[in-house]
Biopython code that builds the backbone (N, CA, C, O; Angstrom):
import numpy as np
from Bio.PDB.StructureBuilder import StructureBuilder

atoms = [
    (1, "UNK", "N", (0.847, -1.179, 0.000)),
    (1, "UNK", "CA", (0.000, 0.000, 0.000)),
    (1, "UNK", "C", (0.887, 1.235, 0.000)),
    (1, "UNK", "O", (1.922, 1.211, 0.667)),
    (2, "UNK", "N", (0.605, 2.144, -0.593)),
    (2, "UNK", "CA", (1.296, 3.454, -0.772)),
    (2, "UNK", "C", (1.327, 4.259, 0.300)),
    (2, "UNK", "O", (0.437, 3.886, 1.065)),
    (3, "UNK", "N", (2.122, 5.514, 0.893)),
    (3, "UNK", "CA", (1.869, 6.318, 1.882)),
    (3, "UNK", "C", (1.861, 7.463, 1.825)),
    (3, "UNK", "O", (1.882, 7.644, 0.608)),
    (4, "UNK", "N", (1.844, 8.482, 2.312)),
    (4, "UNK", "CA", (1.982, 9.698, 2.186)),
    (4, "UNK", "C", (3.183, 10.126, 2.259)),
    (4, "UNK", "O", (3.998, 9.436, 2.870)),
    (5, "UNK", "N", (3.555, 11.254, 1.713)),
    (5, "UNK", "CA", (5.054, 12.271, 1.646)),
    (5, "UNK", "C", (4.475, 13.206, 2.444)),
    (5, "UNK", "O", (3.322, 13.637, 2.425)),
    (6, "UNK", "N", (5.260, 13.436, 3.046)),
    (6, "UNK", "CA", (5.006, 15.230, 3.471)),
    (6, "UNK", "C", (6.575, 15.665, 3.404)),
    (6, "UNK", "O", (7.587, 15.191, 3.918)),
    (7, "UNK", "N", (6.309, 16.892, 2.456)),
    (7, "UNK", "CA", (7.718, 17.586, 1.943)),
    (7, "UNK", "C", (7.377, 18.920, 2.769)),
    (7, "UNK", "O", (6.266, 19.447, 2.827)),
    (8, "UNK", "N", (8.102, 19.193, 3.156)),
    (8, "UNK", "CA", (8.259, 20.747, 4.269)),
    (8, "UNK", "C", (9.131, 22.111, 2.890)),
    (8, "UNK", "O", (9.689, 21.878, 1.818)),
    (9, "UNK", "N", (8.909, 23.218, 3.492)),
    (9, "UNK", "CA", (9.825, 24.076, 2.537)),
    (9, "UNK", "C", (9.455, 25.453, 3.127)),
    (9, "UNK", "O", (8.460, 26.147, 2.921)),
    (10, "UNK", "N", (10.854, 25.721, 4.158)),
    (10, "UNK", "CA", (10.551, 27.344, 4.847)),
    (10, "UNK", "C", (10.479, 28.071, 3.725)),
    (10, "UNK", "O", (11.105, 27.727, 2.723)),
    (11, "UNK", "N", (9.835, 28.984, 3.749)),
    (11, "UNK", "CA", (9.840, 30.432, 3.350)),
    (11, "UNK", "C", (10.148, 31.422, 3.465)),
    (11, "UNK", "O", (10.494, 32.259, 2.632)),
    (12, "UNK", "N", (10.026, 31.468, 4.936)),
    (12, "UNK", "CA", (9.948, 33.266, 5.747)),
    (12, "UNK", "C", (11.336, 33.083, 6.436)),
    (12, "UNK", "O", (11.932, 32.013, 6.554)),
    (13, "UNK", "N", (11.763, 34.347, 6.882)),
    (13, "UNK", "CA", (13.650, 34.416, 6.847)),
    (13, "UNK", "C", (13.326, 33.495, 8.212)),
    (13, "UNK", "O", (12.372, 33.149, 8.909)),
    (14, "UNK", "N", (14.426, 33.376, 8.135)),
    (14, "UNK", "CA", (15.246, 32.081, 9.962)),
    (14, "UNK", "C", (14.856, 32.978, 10.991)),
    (14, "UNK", "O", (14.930, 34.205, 11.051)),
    (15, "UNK", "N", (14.435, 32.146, 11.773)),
    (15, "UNK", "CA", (13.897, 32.866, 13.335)),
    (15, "UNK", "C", (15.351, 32.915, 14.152)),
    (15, "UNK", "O", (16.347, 32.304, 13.763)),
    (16, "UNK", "N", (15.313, 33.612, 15.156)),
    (16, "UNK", "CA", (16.193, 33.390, 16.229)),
    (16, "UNK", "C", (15.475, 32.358, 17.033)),
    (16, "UNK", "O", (14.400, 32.485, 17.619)),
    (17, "UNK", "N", (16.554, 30.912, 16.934)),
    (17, "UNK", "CA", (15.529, 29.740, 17.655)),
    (17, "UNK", "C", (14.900, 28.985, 16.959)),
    (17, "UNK", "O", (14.726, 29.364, 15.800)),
    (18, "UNK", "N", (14.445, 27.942, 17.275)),
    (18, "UNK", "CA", (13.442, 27.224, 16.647)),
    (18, "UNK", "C", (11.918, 27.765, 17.131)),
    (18, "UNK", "O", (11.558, 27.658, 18.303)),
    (19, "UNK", "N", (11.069, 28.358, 16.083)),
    (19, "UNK", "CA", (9.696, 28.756, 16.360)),
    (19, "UNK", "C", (8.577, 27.380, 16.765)),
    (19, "UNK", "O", (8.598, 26.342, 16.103)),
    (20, "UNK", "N", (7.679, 27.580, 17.889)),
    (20, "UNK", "CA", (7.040, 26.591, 18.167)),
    (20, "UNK", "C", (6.122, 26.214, 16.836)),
    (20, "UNK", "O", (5.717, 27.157, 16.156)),
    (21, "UNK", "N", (5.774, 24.819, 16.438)),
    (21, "UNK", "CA", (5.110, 24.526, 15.367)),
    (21, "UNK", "C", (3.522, 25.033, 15.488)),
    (21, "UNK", "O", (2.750, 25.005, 16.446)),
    (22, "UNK", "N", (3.373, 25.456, 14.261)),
    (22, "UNK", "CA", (1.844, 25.628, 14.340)),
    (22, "UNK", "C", (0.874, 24.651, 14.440)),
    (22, "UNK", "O", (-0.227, 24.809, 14.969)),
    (23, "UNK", "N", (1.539, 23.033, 13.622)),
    (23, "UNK", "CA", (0.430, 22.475, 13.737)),
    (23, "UNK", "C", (1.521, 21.283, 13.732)),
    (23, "UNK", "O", (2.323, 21.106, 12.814)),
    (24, "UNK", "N", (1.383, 20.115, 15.453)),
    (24, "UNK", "CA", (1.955, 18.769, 15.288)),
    (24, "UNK", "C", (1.563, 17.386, 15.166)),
    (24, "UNK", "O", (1.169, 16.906, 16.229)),
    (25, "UNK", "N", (1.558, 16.695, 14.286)),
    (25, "UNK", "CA", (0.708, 15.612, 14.286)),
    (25, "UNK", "C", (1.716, 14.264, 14.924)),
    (25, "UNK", "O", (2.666, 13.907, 14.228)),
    (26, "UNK", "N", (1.521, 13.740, 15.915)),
    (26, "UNK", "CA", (2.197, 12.821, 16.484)),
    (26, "UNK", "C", (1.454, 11.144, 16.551)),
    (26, "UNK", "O", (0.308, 10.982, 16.972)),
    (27, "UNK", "N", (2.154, 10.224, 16.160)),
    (27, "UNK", "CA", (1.512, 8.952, 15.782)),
    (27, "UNK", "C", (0.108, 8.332, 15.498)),
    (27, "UNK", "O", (-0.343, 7.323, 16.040)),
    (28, "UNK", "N", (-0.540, 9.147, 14.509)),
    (28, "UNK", "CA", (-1.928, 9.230, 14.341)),
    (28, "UNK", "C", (-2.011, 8.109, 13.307)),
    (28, "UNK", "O", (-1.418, 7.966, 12.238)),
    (29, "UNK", "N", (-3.236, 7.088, 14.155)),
    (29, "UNK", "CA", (-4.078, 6.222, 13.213)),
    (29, "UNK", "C", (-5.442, 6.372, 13.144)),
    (29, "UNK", "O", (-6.182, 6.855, 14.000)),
    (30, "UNK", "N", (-5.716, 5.934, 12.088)),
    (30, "UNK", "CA", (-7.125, 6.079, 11.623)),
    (30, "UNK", "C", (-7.379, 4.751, 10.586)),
    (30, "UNK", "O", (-6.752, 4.597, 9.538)),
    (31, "UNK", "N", (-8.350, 3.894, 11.055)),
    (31, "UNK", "CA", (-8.828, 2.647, 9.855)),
    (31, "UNK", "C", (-10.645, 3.237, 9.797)),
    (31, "UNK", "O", (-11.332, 3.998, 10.479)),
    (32, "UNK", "N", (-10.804, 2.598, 8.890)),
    (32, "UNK", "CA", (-12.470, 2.435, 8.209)),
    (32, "UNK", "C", (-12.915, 1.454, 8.394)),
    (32, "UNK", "O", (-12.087, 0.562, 8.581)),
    (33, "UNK", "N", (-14.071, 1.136, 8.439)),
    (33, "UNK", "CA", (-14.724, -0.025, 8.979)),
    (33, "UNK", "C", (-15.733, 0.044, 7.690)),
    (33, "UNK", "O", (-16.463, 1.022, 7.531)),
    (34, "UNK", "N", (-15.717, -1.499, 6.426)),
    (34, "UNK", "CA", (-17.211, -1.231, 6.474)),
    (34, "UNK", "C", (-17.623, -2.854, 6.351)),
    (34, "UNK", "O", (-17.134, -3.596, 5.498)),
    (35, "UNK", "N", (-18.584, -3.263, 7.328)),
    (35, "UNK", "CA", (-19.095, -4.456, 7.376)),
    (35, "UNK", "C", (-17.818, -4.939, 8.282)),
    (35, "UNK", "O", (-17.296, -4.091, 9.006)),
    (36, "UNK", "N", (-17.327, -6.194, 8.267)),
    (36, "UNK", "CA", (-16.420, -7.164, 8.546)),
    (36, "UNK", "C", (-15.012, -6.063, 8.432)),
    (36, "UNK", "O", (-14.488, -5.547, 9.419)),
    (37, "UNK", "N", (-14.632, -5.887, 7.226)),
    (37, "UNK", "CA", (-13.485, -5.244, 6.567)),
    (37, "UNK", "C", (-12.682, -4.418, 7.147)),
    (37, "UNK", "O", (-12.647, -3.485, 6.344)),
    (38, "UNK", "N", (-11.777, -4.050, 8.322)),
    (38, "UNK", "CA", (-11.276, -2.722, 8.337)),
    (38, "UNK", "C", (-9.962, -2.758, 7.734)),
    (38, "UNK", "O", (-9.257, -3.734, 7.474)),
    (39, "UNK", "N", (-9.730, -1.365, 7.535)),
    (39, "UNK", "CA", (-8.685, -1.181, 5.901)),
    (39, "UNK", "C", (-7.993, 0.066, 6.519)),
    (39, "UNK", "O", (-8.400, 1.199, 6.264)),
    (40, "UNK", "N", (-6.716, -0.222, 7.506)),
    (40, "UNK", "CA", (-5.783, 1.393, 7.815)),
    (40, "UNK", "C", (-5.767, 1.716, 6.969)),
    (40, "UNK", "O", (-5.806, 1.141, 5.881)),
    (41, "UNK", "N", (-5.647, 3.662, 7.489)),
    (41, "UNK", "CA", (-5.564, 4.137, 6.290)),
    (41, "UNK", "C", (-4.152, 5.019, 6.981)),
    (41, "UNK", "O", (-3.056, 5.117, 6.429)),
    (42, "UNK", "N", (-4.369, 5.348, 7.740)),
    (42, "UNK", "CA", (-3.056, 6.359, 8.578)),
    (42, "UNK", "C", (-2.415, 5.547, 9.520)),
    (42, "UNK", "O", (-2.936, 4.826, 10.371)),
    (43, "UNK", "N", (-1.443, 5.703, 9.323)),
    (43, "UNK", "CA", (-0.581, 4.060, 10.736)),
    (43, "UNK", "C", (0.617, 4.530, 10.845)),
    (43, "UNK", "O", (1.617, 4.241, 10.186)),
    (44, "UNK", "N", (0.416, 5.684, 12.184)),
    (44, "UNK", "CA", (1.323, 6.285, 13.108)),
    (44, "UNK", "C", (1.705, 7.606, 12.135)),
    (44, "UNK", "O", (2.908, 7.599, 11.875)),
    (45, "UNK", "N", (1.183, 8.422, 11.700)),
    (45, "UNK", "CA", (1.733, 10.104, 11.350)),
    (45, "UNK", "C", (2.081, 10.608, 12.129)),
    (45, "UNK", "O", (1.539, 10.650, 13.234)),
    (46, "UNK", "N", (3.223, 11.221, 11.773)),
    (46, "UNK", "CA", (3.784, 11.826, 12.311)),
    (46, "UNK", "C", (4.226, 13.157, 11.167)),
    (46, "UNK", "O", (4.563, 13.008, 9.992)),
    (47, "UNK", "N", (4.116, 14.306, 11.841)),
    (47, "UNK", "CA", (4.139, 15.703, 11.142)),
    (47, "UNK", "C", (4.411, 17.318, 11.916)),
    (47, "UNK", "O", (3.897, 17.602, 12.998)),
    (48, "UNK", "N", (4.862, 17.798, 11.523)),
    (48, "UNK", "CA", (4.792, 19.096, 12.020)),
    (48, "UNK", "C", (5.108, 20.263, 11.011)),
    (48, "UNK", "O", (5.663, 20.107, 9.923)),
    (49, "UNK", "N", (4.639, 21.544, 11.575)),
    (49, "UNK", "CA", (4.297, 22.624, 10.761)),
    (49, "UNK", "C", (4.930, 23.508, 11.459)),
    (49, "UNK", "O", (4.941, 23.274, 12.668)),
    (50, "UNK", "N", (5.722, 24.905, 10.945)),
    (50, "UNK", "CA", (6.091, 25.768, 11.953)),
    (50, "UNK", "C", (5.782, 27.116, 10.988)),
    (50, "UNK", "O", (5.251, 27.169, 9.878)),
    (51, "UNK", "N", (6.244, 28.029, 11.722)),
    (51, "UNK", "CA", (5.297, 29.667, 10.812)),
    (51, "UNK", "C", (6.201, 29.685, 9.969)),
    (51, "UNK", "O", (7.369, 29.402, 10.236)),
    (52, "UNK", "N", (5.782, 30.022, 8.836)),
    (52, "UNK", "CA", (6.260, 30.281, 7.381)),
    (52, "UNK", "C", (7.102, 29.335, 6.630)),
    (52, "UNK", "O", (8.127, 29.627, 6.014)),
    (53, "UNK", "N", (6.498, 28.027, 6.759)),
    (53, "UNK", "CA", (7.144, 26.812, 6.353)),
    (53, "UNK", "C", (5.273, 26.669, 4.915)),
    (53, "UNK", "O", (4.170, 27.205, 5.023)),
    (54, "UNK", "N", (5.887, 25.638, 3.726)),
    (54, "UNK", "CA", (5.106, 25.490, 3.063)),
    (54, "UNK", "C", (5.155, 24.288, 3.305)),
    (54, "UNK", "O", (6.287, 23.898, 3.592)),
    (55, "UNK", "N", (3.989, 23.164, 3.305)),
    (55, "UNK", "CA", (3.632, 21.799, 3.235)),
    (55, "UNK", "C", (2.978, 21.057, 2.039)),
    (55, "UNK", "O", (1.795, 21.271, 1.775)),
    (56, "UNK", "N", (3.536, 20.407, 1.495)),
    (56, "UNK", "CA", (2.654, 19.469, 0.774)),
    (56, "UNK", "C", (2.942, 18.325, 1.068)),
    (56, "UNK", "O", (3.974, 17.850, 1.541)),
    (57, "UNK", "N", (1.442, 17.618, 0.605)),
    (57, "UNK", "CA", (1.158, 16.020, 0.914)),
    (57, "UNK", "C", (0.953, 15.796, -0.137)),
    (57, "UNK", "O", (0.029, 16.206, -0.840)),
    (58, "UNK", "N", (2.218, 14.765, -0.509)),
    (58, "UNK", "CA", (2.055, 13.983, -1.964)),
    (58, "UNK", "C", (1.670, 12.529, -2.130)),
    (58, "UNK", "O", (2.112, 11.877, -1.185)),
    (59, "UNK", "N", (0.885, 11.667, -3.156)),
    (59, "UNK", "CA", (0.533, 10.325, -2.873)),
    (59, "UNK", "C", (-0.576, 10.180, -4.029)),
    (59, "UNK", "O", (-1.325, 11.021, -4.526)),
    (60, "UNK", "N", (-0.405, 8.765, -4.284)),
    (60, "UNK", "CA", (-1.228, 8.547, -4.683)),
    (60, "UNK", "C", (-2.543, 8.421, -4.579)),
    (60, "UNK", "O", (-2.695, 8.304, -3.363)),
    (61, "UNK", "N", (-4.080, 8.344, -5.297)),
    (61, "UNK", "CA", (-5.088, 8.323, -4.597)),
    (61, "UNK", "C", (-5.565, 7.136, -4.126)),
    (61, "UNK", "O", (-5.457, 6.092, -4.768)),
    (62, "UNK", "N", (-6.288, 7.241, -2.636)),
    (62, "UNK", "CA", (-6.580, 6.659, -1.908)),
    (62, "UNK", "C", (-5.440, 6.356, -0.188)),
    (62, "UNK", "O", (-5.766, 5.625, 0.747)),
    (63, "UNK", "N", (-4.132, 7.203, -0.298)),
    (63, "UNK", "CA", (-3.307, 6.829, 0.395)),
    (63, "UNK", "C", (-3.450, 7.275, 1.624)),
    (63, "UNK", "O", (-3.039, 6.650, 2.601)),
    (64, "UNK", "N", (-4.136, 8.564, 1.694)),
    (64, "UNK", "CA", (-4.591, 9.161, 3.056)),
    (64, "UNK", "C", (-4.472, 10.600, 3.127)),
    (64, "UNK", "O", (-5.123, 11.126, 4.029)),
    (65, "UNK", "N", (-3.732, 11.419, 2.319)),
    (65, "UNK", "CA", (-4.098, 12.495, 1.991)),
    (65, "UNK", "C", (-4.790, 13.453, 2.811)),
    (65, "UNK", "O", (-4.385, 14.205, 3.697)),
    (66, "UNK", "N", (-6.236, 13.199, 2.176)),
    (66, "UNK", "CA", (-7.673, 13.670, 2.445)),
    (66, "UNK", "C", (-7.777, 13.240, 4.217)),
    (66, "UNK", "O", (-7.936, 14.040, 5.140)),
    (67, "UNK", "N", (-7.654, 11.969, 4.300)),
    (67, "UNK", "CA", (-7.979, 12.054, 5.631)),
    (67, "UNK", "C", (-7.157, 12.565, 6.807)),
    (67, "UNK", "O", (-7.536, 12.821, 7.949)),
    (68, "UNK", "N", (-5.678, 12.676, 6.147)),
    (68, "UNK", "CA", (-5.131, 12.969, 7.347)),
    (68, "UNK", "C", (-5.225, 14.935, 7.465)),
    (68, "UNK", "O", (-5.290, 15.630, 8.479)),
    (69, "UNK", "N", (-5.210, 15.163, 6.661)),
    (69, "UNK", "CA", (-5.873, 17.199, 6.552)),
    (69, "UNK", "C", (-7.346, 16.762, 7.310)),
    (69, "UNK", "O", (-7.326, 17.066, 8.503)),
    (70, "UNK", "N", (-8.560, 16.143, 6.886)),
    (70, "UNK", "CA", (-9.310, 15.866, 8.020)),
    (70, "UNK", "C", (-9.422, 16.355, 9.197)),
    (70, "UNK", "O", (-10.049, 17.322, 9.632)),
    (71, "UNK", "N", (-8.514, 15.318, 9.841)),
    (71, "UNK", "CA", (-7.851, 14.966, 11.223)),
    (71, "UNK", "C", (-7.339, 16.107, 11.836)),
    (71, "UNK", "O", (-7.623, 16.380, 13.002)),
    (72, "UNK", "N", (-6.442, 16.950, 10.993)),
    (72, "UNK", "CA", (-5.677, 17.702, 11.502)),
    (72, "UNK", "C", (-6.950, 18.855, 11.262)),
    (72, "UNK", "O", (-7.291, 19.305, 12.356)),
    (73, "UNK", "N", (-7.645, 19.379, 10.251)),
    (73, "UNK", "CA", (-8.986, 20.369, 10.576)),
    (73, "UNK", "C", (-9.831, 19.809, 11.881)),
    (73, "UNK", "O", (-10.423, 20.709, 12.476)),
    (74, "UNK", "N", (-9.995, 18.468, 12.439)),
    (74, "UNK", "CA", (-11.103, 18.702, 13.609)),
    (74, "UNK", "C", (-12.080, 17.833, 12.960)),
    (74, "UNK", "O", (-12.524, 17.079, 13.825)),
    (75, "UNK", "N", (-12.625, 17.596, 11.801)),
    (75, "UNK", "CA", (-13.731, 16.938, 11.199)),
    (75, "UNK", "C", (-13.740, 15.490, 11.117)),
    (75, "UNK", "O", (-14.777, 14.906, 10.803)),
    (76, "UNK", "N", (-12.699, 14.883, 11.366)),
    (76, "UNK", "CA", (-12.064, 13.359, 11.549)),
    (76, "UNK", "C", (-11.535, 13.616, 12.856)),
    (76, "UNK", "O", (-10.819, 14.498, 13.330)),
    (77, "UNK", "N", (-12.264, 12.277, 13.436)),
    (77, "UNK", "CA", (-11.686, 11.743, 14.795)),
    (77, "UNK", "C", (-10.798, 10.595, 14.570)),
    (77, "UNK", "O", (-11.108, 9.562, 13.976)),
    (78, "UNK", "N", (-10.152, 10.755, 14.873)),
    (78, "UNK", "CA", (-8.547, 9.445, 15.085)),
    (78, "UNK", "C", (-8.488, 8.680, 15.803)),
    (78, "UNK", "O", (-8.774, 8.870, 16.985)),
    (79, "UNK", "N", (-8.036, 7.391, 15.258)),
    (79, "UNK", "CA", (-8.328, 6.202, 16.489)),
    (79, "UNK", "C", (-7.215, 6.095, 17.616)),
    (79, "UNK", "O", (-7.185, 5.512, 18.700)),
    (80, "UNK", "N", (-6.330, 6.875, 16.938)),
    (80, "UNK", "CA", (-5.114, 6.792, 18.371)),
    (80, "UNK", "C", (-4.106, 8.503, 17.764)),
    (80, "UNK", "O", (-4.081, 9.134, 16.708)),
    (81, "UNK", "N", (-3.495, 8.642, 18.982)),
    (81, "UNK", "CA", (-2.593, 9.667, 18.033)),
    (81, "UNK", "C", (-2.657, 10.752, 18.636)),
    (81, "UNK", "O", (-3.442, 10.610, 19.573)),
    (82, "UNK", "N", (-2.035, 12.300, 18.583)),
    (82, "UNK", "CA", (-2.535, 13.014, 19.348)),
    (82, "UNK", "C", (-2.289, 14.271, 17.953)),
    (82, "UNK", "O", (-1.483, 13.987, 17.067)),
    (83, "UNK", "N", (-3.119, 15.719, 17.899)),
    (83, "UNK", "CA", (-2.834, 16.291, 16.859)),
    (83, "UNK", "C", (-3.193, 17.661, 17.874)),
    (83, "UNK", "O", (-3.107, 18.803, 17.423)),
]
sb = StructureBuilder()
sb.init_structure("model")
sb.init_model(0)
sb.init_chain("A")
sb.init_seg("    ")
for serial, (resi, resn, name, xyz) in enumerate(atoms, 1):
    if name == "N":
        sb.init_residue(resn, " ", resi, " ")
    sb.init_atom(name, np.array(xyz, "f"), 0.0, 1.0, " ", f" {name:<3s}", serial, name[0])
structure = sb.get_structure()
């Protein structure tokens, strides 16, 4: 099964210090259930964001993408993980 990339890329000039991240995603899973079937889709993310850094999530479709932006908006609940 395929996974996600997450490629980071500052932007904004160097802080004095490391700036606290805006957004950290620490060992987040998430599976689907339908009938009998469950099918991980996220198994242990791990991520972080800091101010004036650019993010993309690269992957093929179906890899998790979508759900893990989800997760990290609030609209997906995670079966383990902390964000």
């Amino acid at each position: 099964m395929s996974s996600v990339v997450i490629q980071n890329n500052p932007i904004a000039p160097a802080h004095a210090g490391t700036p606290e991240p805006l957004v950290r995603v620490r060992g987040v899973h998430k599976s689907f259930r339908v009938g009998d079937t469950e099918t991980p889709v996220l198994r242990g993310a791990d991520f972080e964001a800091s101010p004036g850094e650019v993010a993309f999530l690269v992957g093929p479709s179906g890899c998790g993408k979508t759900t893990l932006l989800s997760a990290i908006a609030g609209t997906l609940k995670v079966d383990s993980g902390e964000i």
